[in-house]
N, C-alpha and C positions, 0 to 999 in steps of 0.2 A: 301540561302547561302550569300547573297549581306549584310543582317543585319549587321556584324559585323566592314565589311569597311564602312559603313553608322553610325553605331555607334558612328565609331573611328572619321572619317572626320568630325561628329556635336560634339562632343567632343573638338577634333581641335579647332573648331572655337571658341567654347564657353571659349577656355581657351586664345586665342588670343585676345576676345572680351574683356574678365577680362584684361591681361594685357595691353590693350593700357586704357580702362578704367581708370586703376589706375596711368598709366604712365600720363595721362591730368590730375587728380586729383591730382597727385605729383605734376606736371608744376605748378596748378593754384595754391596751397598753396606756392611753393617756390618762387612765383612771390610776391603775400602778405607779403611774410616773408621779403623780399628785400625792402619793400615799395610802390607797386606799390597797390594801393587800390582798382582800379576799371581794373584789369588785360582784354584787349579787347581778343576776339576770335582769334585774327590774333597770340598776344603774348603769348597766351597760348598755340596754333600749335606748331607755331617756337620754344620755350622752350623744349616742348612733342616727337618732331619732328614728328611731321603730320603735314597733309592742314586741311585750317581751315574745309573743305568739311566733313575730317573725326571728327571731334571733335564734329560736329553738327549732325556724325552718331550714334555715340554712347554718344551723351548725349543730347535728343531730345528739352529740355529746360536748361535754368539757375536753375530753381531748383533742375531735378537730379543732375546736375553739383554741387552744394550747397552740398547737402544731401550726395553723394558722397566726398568730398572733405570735411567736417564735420569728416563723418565715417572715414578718414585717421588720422587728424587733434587728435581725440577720440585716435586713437591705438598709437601714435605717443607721444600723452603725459600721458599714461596710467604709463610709467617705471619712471614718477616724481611722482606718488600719493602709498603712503604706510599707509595703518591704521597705527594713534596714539592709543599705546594701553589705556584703560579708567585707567589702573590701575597705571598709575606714577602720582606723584605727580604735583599739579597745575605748579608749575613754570618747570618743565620739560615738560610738556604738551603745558605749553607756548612757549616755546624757539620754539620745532619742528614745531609747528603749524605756526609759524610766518616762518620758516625755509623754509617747505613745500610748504607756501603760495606764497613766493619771490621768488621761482624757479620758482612754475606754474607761478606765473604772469609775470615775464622776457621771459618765453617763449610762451604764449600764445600772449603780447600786441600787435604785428606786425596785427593778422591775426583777432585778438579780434577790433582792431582798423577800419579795412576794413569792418568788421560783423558789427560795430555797425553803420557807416554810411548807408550799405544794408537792416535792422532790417527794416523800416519802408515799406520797397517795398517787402520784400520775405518774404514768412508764414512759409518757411523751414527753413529760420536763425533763426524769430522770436521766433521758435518753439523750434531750438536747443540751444538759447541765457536761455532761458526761464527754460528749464531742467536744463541746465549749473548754473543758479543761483539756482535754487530748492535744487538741489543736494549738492551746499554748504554751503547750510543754514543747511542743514540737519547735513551736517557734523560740522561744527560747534556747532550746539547743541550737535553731539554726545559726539564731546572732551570735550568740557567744561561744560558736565550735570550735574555733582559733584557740579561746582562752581552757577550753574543758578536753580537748586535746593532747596539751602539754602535761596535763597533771597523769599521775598512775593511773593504768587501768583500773585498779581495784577499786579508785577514788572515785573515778568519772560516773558513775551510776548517783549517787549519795551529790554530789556536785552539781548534777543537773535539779536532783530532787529540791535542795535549798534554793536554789535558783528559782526553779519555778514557782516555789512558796512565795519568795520573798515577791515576786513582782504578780500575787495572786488577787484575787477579789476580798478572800479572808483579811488578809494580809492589809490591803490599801481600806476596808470597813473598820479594823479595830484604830489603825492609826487617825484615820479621821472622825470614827463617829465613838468609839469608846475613848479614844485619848484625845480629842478633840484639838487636833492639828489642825491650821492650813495646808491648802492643797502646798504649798510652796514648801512648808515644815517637812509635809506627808513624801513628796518626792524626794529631801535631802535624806530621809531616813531611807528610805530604800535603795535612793541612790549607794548612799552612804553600806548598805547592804551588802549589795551587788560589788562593791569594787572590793572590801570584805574578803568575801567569798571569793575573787576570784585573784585576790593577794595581790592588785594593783593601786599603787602606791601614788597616793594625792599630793605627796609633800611636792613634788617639782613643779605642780601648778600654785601651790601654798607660795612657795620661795618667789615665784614669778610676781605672784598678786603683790609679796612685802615688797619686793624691789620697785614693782612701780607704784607703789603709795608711799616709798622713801626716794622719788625722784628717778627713777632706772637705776639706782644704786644699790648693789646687791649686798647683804647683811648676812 
């Protein structure tokens, strides 16, 4: 007869256990997200609001803490990433993909920035730093496979590789926080990259812009 209050009461706990879980997880990325890069035990409490005692109960090292606060980090920027369908045309395939790419990386740099000083000490960042680039290399091949296709084979390895630099986190950090662009500047230079590299030619949308600033009269 006892089962069911026994049930219910480790039930309980287990769903209190998840919620303060994610509530430290929430703290330690909103702390990152603010700036603070290396967020201590004591400031992740205070934020969560628990003592540090509890924060060390339910996340026994820095890496569940990591691997946790990752997994939030994943679900949190999932509603920025939409498939480019393969089937629009290069230059439409462009615009979004550079579109897509300056969201994620405006919202990612804060917490991207604290991971990357940690990379060399935890095998959990290094591990989800590592996926993180996999995954968009991959996708970069997938949008632009039409255009990396057509060039030689010998070419297509080294082709993919600039590509996925040019639309990387490196890449979108130094244009906005070393050269100190707009996001609007930041996207025309990669845009600007990307069509580069992959030898497609802006002058017909150029020509289109003068003729309608000269009336539909082409010059």
């Amino acid at each position: 007869m006892g089962t069911v209050p026994q049930l219910a009461a480790t039930d309980g706990r287990l769903k209190r256990s998840e919620r303060a879980r994610a509530a430290v997880a929430g703290a330690f990325l909103d702390l990152l997200n603010e700036g603070d890069l290396r967020p201590s035990a004591g400031r992740v409490a205070r934020r969560a609001g628990f003592s540090p005692r509890l924060v060390f109960h339910h996340f026994s090292d820095l890496e569940s803490l990591f691997a946790a606060a990752a997994d939030l980090q994943t679900a949190r920027l999932s509603r920025l990433i939409r498939p480019i369908p393969a089937g629009l045309g290069s230059t439409e395939r462009i615009t979004r993909f550079v579109a897509q790419r300056a969201r994620l990386m405006e919202a990612i740099s804060p917490v991207r920035r604290a991971a990357i000083i940690q990379e060399p000490f935890s095998a959990e960042i290094a591990r989800r730093l590592d996926g993180a680039r996999r995954l968009a290399r991959i996708e970069t091949g997938r949008v632009f496979g039409p255009e990396i296709s057509a060039f030689p084979a010998g070419e297509r390895d080294q082709l993919l590789a600039a590509l996925d630099a040019a639309g990387s986190w490196p890449m979108w950090d130094t244009l906005r926080r070393q050269q100190k662009l707009s996001i609007g500047e930041s996207r025309q230079v990669v845009e600007r990259t990307v069509r580069a590299l992959l030898r497609i030619d802006r002058a017909p949308d150029r020509r289109r812009e003068i003729a309608h600033l000269n009336g539909g009269k082409r010059t």
